[in-house]
N, C-alpha and C positions, 0 to 999 in steps of 0.2 A: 504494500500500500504506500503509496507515495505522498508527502507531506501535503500536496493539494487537492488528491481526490476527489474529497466531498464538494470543494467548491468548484471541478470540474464537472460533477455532476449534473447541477444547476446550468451552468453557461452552455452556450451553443457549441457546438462542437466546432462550428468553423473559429472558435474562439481562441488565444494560444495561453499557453500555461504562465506566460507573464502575464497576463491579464487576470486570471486568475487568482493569483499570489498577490496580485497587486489590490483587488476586491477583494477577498480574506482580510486579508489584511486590515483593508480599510474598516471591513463590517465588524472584526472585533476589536479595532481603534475604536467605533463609536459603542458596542455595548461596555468595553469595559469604563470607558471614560462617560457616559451618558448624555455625550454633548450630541445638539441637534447637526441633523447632515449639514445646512445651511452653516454652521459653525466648524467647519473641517477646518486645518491648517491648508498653507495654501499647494503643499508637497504631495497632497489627495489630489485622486479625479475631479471633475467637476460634481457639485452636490448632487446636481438632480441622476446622474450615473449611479453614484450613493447611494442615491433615494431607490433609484428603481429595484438595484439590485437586491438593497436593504429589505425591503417591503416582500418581495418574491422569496428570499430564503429565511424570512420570518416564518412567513405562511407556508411553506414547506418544512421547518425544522430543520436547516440548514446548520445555520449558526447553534443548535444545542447536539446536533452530532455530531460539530466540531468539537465543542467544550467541552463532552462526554467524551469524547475522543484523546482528547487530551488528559482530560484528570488521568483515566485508565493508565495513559504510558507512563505520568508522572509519578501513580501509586506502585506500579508495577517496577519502574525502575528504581523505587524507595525497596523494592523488597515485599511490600503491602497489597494484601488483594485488592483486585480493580474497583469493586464496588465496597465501598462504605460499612460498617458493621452497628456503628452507634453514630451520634452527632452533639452539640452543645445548641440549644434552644434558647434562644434569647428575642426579648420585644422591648420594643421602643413607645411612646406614648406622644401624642406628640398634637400641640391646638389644631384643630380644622376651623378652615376659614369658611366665612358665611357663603363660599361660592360650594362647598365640597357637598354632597347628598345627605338629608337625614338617614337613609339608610347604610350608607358607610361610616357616621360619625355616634357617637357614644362616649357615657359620664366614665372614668377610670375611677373609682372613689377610692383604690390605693395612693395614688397620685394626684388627685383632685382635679385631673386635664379631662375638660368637654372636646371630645378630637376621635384622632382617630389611633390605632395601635398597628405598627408592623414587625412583623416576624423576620427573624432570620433564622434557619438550619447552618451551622456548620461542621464540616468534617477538615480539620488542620486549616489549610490556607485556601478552601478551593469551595465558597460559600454558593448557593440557594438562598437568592433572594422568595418572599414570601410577599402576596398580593397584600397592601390591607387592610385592615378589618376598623369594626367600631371600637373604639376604645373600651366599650362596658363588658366586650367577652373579657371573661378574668381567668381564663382556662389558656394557658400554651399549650399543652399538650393536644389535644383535637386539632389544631391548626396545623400540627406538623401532622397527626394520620391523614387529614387531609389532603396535605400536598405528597403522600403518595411514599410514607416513611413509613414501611410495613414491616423491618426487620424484623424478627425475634427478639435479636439483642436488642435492639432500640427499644423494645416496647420492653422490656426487663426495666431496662436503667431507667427508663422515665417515669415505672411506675406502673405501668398503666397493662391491665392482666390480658393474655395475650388469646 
């Protein structure tokens, strides 16, 4: 398997593997940095190239069978099975503005914030961000079986009977 595969998959085939490398690249330039295409540096393609390409291997899952693809070599060449075994569960609390939905925002009454609350799963350095929620669920644990944390082990250490 060759370093560009996945994103050769997506492109036209009359397309060349520098083009390719060169949108990889770009696309997880903007997920990890979270900045808008419009906001590239000027050493990127032009945005709306960005954009098209961004938007198509969103919606095909492009960019998370790169990132899954990745974790794997990185766990793998630590020595560490490819897939995860437990994770560290942590949320944030945080105001919602008068523009955000009453059904995404909620009272936190440990922290006294009327907002909303987001989740993170992580495993070492290689984090799951988590959609989120109203601030008044007071349960993390459901938030992470939701987003599809079904270990054995995980559900041991968080508690929660299996």
């Amino acid at each position: 398997m060759t370093r560009y595969m996945l994103s050769r998959v997506v492109l036209a085939p009359s397309r060349s593997w520098t083009e390719a490398a060169i949108m990889q690249t770009t696309s997880l330039y903007v997920v990890r940095t979270g900045c808008a295409c419009r906001q590239l540096p000027v050493d990127f393609p032009p945005w709306q190239t960005v954009y098209w390409y961004f938007v198509r291997w969103e919606e095909a899952k492009v960019t998370e069978q790169m990132l899954t693809a990745l974790r794997r070599r990185v766990r793998a060449a630590q020595g560490r099975a490819e897939e995860p075994m437990a994770g560290i569960i942590d949320s944030q609390s945080v105001k919602g503005a008068d523009t955000v939905g009453r059904e995404s925002r909620g009272y936190d009454a440990g922290k006294k914030v009327n907002g909303r609350k987001r989740f993170i799963v992580l495993t070492v350095w290689i984090g799951q961000r988590k959609p989120p929620t109203a601030a008044s669920r007071q349960t993390d644990v459901p938030s992470a079986r939701e987003g599809g944390y079904t270990s054995d082990d995980a559900a041991g250490r968080t508690g929660e009977d299996s």
